[in-house]
Every structure is written in structure tokens, then in C-alpha cells.
N, CA and C of each residue as an Amber inpcrd file, in Angstrom:
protein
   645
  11.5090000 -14.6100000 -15.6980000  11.2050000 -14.0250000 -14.3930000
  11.3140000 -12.4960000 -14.4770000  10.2380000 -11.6820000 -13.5710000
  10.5320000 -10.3630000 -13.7730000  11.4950000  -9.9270000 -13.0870000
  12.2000000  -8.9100000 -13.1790000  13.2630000  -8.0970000 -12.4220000
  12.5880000  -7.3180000 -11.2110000  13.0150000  -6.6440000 -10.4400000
  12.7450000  -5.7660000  -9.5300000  12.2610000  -4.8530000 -10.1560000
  12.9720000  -4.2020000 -11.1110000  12.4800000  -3.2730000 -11.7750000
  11.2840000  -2.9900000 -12.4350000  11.2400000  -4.1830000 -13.1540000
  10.0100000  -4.1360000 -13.8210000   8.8580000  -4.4050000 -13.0640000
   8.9740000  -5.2460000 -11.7960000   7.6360000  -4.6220000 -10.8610000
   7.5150000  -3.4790000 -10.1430000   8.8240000  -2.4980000  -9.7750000
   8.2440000  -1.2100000  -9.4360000   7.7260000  -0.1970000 -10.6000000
   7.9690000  -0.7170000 -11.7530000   7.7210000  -0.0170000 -12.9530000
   5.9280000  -0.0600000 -12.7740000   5.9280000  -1.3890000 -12.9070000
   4.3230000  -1.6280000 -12.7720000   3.4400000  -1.2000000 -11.8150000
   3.8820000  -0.9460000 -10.9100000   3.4080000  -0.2450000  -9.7760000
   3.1090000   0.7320000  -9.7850000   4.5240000   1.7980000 -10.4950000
   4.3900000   2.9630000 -10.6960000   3.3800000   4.0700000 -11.8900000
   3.6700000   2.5580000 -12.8530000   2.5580000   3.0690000 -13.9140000
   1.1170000   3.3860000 -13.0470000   1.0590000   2.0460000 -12.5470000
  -0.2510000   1.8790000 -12.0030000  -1.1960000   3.3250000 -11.4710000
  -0.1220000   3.8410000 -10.4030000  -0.4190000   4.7790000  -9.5460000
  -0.6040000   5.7420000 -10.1660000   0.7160000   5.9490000 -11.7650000
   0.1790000   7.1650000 -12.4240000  -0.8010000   7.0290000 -13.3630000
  -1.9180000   6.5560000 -13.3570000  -2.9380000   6.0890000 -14.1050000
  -4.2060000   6.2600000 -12.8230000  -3.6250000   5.9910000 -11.3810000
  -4.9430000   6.2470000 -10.5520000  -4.9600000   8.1300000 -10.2310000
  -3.9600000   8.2370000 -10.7550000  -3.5560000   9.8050000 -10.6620000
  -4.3340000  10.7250000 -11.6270000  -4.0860000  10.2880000 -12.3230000
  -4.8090000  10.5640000 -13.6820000  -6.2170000  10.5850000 -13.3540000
  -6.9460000   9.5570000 -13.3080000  -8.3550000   9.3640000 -12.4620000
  -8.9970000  10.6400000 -11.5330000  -7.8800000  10.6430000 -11.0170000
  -8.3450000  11.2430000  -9.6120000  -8.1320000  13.0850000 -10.1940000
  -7.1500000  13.0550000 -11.1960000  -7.2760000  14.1660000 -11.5370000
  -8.9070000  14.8180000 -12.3860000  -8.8980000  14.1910000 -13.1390000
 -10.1180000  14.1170000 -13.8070000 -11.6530000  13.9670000 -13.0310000
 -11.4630000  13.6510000 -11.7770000 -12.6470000  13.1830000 -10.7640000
 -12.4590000  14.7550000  -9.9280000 -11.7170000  15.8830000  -9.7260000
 -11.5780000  16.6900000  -9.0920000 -12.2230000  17.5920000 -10.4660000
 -11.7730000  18.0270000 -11.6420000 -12.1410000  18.6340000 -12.3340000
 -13.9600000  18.3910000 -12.5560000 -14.2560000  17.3390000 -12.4590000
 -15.7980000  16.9820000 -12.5750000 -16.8680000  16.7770000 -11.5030000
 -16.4830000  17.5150000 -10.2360000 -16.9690000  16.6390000  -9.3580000
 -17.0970000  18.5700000  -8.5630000 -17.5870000  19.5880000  -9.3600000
 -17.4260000  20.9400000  -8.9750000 -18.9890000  21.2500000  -9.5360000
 -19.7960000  22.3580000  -9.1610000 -21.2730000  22.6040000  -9.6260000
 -21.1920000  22.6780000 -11.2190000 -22.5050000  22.2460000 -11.3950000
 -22.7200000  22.2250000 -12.6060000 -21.7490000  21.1010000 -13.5480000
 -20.9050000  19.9780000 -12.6020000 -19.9830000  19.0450000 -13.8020000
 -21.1230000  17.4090000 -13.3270000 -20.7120000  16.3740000 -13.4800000
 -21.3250000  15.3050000 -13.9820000 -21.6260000  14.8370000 -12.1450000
 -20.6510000  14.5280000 -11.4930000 -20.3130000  14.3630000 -10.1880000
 -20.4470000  15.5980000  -8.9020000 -21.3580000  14.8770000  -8.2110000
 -21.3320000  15.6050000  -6.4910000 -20.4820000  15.1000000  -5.6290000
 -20.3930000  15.7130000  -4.8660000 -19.2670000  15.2920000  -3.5500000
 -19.4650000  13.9940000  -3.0710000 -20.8890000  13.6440000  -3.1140000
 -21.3530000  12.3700000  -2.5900000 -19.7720000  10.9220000  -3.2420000
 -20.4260000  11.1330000  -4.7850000 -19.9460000  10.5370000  -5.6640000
 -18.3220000  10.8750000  -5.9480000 -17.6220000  12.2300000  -5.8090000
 -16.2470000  12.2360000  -5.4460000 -15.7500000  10.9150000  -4.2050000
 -16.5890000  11.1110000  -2.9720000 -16.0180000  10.7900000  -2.1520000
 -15.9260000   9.2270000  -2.0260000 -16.8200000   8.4290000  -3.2190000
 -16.9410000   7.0410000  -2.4300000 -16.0490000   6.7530000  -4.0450000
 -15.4380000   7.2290000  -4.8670000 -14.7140000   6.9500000  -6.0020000
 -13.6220000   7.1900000  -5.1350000 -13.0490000   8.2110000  -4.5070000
 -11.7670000   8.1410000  -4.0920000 -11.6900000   7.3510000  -3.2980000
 -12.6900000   6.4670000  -2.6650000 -12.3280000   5.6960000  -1.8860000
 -12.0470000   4.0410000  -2.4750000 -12.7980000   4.2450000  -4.1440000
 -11.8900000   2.9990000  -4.1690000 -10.3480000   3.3690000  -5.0580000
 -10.2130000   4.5120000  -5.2460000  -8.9040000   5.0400000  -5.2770000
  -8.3660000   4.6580000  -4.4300000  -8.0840000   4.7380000  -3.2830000
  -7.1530000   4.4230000  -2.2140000  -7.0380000   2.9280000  -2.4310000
  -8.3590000   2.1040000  -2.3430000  -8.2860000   0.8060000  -2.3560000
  -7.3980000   0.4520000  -3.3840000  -7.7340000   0.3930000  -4.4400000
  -6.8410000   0.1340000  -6.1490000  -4.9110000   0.5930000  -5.4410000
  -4.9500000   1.5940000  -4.8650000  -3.4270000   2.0370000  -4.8720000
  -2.6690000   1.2080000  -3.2950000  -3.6690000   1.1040000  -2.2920000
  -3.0340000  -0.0800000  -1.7100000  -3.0390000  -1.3940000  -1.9450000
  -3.5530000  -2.1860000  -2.6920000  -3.7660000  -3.7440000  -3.6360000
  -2.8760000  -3.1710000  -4.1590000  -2.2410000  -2.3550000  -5.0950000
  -1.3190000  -2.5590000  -6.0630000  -0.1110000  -2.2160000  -5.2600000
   0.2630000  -1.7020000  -3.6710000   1.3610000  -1.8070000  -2.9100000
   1.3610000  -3.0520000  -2.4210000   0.8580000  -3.5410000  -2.0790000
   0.5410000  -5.0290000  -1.6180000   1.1370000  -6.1820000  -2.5680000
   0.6090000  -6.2450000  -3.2490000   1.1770000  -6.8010000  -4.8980000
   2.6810000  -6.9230000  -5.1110000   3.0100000  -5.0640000  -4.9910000
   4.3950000  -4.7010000  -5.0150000   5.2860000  -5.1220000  -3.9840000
   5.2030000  -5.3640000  -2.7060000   5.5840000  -6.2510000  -1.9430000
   5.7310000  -7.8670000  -2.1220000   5.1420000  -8.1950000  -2.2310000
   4.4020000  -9.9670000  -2.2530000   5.2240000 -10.2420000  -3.5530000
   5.5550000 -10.0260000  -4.6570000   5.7250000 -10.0260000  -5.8690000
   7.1400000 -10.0310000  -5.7210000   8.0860000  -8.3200000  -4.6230000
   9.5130000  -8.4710000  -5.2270000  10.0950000  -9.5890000  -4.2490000
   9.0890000  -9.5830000  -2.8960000   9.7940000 -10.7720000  -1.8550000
   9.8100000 -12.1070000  -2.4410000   8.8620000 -12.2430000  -3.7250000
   9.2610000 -14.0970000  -4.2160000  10.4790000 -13.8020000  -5.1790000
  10.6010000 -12.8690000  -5.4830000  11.8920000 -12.7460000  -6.5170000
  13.1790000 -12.7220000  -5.8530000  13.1660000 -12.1180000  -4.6390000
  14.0740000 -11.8710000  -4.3400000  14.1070000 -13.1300000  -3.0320000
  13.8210000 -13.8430000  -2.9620000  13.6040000 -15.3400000  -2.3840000
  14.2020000 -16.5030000  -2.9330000  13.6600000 -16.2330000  -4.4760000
  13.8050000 -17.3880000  -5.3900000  15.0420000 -16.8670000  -6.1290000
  16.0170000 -15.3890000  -5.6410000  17.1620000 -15.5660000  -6.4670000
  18.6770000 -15.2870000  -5.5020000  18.2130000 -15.0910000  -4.5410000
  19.0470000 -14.7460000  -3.3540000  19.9340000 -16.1120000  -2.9200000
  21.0780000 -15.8900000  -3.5850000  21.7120000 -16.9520000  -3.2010000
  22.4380000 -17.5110000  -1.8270000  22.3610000 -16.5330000  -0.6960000
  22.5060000 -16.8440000  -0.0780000  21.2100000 -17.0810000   1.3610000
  20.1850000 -16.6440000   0.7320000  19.1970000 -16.9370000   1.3460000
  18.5950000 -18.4510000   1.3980000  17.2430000 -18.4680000   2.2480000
  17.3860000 -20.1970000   2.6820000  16.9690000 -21.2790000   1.4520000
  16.3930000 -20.8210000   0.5100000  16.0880000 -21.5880000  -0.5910000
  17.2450000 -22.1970000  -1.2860000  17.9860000 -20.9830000  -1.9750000
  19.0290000 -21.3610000  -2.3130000  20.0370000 -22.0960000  -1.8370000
  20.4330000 -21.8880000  -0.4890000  21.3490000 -22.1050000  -0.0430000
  21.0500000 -24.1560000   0.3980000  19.4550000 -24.4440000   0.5500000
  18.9870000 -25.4730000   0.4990000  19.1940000 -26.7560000  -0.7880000
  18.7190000 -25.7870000  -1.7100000  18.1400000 -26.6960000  -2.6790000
  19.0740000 -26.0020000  -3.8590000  20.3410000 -26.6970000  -4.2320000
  21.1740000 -26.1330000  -5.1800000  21.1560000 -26.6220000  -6.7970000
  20.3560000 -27.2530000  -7.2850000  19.6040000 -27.9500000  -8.1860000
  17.9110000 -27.8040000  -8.5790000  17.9240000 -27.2550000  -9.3620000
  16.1750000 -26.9790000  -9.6760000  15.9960000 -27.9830000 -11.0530000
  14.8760000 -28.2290000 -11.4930000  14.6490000 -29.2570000 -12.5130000
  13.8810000 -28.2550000 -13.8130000  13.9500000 -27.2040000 -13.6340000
  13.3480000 -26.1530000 -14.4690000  13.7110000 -24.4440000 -13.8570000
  13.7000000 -24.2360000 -15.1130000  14.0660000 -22.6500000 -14.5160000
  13.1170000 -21.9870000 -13.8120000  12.0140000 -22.1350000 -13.9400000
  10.6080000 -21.5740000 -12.9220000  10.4490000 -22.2260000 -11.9130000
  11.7350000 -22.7690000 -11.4420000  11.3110000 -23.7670000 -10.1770000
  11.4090000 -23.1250000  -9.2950000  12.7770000 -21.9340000  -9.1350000
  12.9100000 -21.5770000  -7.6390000  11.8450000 -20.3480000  -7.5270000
  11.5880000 -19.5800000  -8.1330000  10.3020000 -18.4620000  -8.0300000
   8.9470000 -18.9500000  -7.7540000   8.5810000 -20.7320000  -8.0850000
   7.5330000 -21.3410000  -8.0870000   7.7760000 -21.8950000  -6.7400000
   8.8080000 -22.1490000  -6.3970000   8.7930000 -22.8710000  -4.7050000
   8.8130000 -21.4780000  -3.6150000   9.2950000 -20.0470000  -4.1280000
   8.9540000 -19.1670000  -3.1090000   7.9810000 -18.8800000  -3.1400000
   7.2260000 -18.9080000  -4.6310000   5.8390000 -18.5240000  -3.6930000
   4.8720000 -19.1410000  -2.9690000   5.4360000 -20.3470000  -3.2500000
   4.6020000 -21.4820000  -1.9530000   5.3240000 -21.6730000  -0.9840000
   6.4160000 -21.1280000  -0.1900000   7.1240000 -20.6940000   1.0840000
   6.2040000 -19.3940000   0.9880000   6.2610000 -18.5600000   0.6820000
   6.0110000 -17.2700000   1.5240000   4.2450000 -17.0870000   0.9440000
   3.6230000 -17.5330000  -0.0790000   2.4300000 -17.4870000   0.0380000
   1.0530000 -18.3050000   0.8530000   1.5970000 -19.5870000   0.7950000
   0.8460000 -20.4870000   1.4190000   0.9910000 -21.0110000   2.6410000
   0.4340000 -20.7040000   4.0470000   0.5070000 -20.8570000   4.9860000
   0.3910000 -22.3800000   5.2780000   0.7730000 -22.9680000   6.7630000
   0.9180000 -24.6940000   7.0040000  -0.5030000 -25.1690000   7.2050000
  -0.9990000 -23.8300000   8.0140000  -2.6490000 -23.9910000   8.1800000
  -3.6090000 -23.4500000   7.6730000  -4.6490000 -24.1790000   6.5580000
  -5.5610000 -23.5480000   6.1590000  -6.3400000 -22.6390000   6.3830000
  -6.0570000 -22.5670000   8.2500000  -6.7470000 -21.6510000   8.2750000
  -6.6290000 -20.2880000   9.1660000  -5.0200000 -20.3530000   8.4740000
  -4.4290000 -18.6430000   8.6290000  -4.2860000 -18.1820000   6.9470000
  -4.3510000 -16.9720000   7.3600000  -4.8890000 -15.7800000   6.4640000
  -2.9250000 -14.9150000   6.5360000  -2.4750000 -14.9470000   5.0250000
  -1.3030000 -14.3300000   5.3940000  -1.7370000 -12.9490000   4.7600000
  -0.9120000 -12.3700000   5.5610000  -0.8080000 -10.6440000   5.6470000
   0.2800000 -10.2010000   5.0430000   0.2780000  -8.8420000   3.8720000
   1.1950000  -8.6360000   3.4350000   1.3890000  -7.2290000   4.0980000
   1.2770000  -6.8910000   5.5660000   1.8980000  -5.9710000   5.8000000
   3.3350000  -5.3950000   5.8850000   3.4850000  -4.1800000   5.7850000
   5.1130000  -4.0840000   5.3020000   5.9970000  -4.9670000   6.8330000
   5.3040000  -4.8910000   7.4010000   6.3600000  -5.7700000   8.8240000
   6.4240000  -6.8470000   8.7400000   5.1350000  -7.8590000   7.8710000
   5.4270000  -8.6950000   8.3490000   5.9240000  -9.4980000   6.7900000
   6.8100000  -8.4360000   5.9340000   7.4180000  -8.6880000   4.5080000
   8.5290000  -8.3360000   5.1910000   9.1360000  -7.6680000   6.2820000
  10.2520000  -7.6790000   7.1630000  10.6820000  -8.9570000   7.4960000
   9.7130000  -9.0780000   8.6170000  10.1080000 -10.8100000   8.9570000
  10.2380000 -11.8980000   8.1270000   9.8740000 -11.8510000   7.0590000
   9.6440000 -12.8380000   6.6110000  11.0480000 -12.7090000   5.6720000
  11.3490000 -11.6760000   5.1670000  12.6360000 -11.4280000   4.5670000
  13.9510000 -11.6000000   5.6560000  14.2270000 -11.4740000   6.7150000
  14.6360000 -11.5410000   8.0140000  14.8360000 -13.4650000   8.0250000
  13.4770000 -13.5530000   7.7100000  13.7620000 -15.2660000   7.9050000
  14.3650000 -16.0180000   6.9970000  14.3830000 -15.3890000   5.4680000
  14.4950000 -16.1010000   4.2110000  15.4170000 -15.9270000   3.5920000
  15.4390000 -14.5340000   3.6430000  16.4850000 -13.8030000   2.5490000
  18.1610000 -13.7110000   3.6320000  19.2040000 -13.5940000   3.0970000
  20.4370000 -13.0070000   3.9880000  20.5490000 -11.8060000   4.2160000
  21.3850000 -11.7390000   5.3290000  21.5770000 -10.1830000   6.2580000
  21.6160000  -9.2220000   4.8180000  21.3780000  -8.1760000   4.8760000
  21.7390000  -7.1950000   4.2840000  20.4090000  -6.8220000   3.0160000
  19.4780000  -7.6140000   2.9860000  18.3140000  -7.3060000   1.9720000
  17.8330000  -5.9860000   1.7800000  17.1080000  -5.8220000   1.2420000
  17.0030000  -4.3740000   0.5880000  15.7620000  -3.7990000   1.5970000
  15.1240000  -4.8480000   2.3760000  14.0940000  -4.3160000   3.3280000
  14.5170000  -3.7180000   4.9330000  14.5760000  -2.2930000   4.7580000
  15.0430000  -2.0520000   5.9690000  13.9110000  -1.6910000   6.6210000
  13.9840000  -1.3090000   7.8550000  12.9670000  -1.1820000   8.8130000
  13.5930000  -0.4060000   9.8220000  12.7120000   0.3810000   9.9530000
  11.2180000   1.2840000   9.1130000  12.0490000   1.6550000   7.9700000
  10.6780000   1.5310000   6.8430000  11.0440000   2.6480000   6.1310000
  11.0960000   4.0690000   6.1530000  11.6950000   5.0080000   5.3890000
  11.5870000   6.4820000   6.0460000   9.5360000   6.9090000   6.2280000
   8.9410000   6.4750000   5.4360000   7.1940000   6.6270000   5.8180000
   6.8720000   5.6410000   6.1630000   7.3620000   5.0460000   7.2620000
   6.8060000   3.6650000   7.7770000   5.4600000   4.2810000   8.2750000
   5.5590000   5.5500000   9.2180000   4.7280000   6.3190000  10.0960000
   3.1890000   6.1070000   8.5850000   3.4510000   6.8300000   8.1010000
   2.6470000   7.4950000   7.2880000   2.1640000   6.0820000   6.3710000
   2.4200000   5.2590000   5.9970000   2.6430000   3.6010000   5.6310000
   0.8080000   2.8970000   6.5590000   1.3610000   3.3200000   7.6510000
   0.0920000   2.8890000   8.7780000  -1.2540000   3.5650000   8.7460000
  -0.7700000   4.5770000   8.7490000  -1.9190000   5.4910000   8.9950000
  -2.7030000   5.5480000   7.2790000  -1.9880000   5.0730000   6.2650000
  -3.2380000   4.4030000   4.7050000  -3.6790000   3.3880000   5.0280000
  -2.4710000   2.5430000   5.7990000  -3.3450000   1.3370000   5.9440000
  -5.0420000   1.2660000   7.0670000  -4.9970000   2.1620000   7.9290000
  -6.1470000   2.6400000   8.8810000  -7.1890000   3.3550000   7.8440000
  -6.8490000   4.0990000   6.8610000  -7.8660000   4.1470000   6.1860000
  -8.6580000   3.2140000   5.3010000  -7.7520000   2.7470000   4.8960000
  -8.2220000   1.4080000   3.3510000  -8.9590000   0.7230000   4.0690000
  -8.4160000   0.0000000   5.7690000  -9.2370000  -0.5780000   6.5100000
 -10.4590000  -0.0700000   6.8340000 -10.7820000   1.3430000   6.9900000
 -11.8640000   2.0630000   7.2380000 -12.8890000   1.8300000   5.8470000
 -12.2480000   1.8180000   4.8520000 -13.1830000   1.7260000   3.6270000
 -13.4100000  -0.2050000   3.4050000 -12.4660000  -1.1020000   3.7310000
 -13.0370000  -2.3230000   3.1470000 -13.1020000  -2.8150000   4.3790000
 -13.2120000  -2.9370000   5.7070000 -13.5900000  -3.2140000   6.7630000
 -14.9770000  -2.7040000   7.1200000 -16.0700000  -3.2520000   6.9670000
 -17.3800000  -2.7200000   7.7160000 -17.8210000  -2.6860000   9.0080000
 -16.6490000  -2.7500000   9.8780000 -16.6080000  -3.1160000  11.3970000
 -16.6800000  -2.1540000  12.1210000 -16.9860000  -2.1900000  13.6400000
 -16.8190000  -0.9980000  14.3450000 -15.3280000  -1.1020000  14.6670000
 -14.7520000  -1.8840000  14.4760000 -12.9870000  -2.0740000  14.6790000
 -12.3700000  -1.1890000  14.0590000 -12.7490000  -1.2130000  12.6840000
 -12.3850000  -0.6310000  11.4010000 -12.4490000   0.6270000  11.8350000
 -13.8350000   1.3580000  11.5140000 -14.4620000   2.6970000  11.8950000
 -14.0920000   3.6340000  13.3730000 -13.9460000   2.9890000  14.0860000
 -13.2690000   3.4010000  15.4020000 -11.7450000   3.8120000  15.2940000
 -11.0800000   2.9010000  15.0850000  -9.7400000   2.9580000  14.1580000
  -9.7350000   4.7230000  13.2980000 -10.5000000   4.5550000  11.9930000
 -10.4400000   5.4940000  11.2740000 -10.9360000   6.8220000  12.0510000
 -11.8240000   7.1110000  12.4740000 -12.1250000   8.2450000  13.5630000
 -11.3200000   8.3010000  14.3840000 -10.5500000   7.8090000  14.9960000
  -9.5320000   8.5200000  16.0900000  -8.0370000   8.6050000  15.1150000
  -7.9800000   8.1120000  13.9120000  -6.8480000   8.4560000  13.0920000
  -7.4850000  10.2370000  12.6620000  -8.5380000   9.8840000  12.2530000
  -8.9150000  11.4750000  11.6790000  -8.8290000  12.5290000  12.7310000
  -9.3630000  12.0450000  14.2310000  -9.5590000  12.8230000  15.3820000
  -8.0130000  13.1620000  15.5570000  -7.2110000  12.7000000  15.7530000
  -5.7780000  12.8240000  16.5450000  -4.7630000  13.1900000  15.5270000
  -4.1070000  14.0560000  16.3100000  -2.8010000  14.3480000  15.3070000
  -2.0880000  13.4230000  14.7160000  -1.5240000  13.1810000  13.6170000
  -1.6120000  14.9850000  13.0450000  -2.3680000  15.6300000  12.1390000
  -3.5290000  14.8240000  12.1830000  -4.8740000  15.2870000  10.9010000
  -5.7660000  16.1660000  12.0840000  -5.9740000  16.0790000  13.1300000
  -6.5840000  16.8600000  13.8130000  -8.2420000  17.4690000  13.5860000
  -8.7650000  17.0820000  13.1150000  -9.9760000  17.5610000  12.6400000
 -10.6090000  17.2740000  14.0550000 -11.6670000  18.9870000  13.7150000
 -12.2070000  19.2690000  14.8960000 -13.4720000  18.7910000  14.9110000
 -14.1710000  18.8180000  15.9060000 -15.2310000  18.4670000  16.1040000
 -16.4510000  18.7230000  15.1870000 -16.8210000  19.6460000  14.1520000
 -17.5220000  20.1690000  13.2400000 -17.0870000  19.5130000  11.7630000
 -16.0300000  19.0180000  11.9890000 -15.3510000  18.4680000  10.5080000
 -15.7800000  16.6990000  10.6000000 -15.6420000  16.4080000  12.0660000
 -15.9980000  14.9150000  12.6330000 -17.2970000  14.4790000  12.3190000
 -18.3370000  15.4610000  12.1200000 -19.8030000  15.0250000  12.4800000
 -19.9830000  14.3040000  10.8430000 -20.5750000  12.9710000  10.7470000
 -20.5750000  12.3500000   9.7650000 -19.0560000  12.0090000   8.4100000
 -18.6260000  12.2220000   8.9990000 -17.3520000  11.9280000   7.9510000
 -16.7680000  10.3550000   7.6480000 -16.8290000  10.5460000   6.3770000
 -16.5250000   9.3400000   5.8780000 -14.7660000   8.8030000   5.3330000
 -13.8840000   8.1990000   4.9410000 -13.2220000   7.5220000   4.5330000
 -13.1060000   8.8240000   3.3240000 -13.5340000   8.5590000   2.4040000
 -13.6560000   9.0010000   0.7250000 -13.6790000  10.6450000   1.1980000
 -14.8780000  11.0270000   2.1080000 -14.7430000  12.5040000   2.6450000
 -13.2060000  13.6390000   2.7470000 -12.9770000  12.1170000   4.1660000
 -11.4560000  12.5110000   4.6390000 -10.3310000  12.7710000   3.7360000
 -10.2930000  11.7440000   2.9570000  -8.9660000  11.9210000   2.0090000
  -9.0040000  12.9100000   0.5080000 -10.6060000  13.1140000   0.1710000
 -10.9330000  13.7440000  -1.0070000 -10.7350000  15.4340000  -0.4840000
 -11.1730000  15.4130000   0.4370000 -11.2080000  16.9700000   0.8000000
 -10.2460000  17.6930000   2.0480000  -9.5070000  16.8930000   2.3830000
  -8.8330000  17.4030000   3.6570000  -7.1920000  17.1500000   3.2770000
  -6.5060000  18.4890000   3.8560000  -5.0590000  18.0660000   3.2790000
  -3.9510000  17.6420000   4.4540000  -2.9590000  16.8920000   3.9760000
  -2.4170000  16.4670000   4.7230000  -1.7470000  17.3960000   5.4440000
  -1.6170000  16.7830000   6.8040000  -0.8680000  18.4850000   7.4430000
   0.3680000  18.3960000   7.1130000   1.2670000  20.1900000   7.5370000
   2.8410000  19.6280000   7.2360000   2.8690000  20.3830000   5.7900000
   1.9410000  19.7430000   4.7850000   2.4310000  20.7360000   3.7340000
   1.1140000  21.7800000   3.1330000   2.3650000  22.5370000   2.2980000
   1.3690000  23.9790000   2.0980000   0.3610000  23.6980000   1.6790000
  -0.6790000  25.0930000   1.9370000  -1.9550000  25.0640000   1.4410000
  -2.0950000  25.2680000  -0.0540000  -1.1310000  25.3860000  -0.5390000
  -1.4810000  24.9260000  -1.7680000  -1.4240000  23.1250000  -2.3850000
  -0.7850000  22.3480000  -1.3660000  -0.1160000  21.4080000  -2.0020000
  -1.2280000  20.5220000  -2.3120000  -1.1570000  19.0990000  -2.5940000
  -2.2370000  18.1340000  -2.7230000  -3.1370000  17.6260000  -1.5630000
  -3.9790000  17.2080000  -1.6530000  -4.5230000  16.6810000  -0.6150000
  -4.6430000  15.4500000  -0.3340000  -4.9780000  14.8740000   0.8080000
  -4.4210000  13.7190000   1.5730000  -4.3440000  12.3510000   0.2700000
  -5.1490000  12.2580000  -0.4270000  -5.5950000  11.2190000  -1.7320000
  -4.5750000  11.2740000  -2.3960000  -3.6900000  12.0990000  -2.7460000
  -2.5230000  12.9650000  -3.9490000  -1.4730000  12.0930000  -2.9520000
  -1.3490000  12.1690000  -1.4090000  -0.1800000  12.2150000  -0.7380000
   0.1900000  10.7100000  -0.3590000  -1.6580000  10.3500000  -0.2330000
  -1.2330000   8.9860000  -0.1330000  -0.2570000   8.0860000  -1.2820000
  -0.9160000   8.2250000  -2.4720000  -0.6220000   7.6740000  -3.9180000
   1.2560000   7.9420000  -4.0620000   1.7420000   9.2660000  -3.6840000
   3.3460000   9.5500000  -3.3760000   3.2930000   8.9400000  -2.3060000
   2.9880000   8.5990000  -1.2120000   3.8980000   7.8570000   0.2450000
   4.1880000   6.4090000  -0.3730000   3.0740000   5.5920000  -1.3850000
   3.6460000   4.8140000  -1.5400000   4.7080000   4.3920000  -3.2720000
   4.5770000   5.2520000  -3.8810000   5.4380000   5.2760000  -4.6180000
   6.6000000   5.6600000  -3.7930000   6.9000000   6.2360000  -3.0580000
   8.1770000   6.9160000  -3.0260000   8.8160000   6.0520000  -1.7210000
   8.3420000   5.1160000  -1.3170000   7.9820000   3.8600000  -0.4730000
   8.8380000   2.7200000  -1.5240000   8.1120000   2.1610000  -2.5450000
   8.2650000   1.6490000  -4.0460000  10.0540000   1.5880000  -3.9240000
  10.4830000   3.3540000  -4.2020000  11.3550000   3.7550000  -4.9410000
  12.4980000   3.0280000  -3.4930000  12.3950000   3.4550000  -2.1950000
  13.0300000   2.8930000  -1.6540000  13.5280000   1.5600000  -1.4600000
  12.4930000   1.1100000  -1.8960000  13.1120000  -0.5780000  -1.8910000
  13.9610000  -0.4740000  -3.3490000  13.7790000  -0.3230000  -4.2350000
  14.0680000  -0.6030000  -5.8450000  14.2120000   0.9540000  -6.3250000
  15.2690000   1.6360000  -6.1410000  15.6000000   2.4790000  -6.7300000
  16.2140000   2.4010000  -7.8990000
């Protein structure tokens, strides 16, 4: 079974490898290199995608571990006999992965890896709530939705995240803007104008997200 560790490890590699990417996609994506803005903007957008699937993952992944070893949580505390050592990690993830009805859709949002830890695990688990970027947690998730959602749900959503503080973009910055646009070229407010931009900040909110659970 893996440790905690070794899935925030994996995580973390992960991110520094979409980092890497994204570094290399800024250097090439200037006149005269291989890439136009067009093509910056819909690559960073499956940048974002790749780095929330692999927070998602990172969730879903330490809650069966920490399910299937929590001894005072409800598995354990149930079923004090397993018939193989992959039994209790193999029965959480069919508690917390597989729903009663075929035809609900489970969500690995960070709240509802709250509740579900709340329900399973004993008082004191490592998932507190909020996290310190719970805020900032939401507002990737409104984008990623903006990029793999083709809805006006989605898109409505993402335009009044871009419109409203604290990204604030004015009316001239609004006209056609996309997902990949927003995060490739616009910086997060709050920090200096030199610092990274929103794509850079996302990729740290959730590592440093990561680090809080599994330091």
C-alpha cells in the first residue's frame, strides 16, 4: 500500500513537470518562436486540466488510505479481520468510490472529501475545513469547469469569476476572453508585478494545498 507520502510525492512531481511545460510554452509562444497566443492559450488550458485531475487523484487516493488504515474509523472499527492484506484499501475504495445508485456521479470536491472523511474516518483527521486556500481552491475549480464544461452554466460561471473581484478585469479585457486567455496572460491579483501569473499560481495553490494535508 502507498503511504501518504508517496502520493503527495506523486502529485508533486506531477505539477513540477506541468511547470516545466508551461515554462517552455512561455519561452516559445513570443514572435518569431513555434507558438501564437492562440496556441499558448488552449495548451494552458489543458495545463490547468492535467493539474486539477492530478489534485483530484490526490484526494480520492489519500482518503482510501487513510480509510482503509484508520483504526479507529468505521471500517476498521467494523471489520477487525481481513482475509488478505489488500483487503481493507480494496473495501475503501468501494465505500467511498462506488455509489448505491448507478446513477449518481461521485464528486471529488474538496468538501465533499470533508464529509465523507467526517463520516468514515475519526475526529481529528488530517482534513480540516477550510483549508487555508479553500477560497482560491474554488475559484480553479470555476475555471477547469469553464474549460471542460461546454455549457452556458460553465461559461457564465467563468465570466463573472473573471468579471468580479478579485480578478476584476474590465470591460476591454472581457470582450472575447477565453479560459486559456485568462490564466496564460493575466496575473493573479495581490501579488507583485513581477510575480507569476494566474497558471504559475494556480499549479502552487494546489501543491501547497497537497502540503497541508501531508506535510
Amino acid at each position: 500500500m502507498r503511504t501518504p507520502i508517496d502520493i503527495r510525492d506523486d502529485l508533486t512531481d506531477s505539477l513540477t513537470h506541468l511547470r516545466s511545460i508551461l515554462a517552455k510554452l512561455r519561452l516559445n509562444s513570443v514572435p518569431g518562436k513555434p507558438f501564437n497566443f492562440s496556441d499558448a492559450h488552449k495548451m494552458s488550458e489543458g495545463l490547468l486540466l492535467s493539474g486539477w485531475s492530478h489534485w483530484e487523484e490526490f484526494i480520492h487516493e489519500l482518503l482510501i488510505v487513510d480509510c482503509s488504515t484508520d483504526v479507529g474509523g468505521t471500517l476498521k472499527k467494523n471489520i477487525t479481520r481481513f482475509r488478505s492484506a489488500g483487503a481493507p484499501e480494496r473495501l475503501a475504495d468501494h465505500i467511498l468510490s462506488h455509489p448505491d445508485s448507478p446513477n449518481k456521479f461521485i464528486e471529488w470536491n474538496y468538501s465533499d472529501v470533508v464529509a465523507r472523511a467526517n463520516r468514515f474516518l475519526a475526529p481529528g483527521h488530517r482534513y480540516i475545513a477550510p483549508l487555508p486556500k479553500s477560497v482560491d481552491l474554488d475559484f480553479i475549480k470555476r475555471m477547469r469547469n469553464g474549460i471542460a464544461h461546454k455549457s452556458d452554466k460553465a461559461r457564465d460561471s467563468f465570466l463573472k469569476l473573471a468579471r468580479a473581484a478579485p480578478f476584476s478585469l474590465p470591460p476591454a479585457q472581457m470582450r472575447g476572453v477565453t479560459v486559456g486567455r485568462f490564466i496564460f496572460s493575466h496575473r493573479w491579483p495581490g501579488t507583485p508585478a513581477t510575480s507569476p501569473f494566474i497558471l504559475e499560481v494556480v499549479l502552487d495553490v494546489i501543491e501547497n494545498s497537497a502540503r497541508t494535508l501531508v506535510p
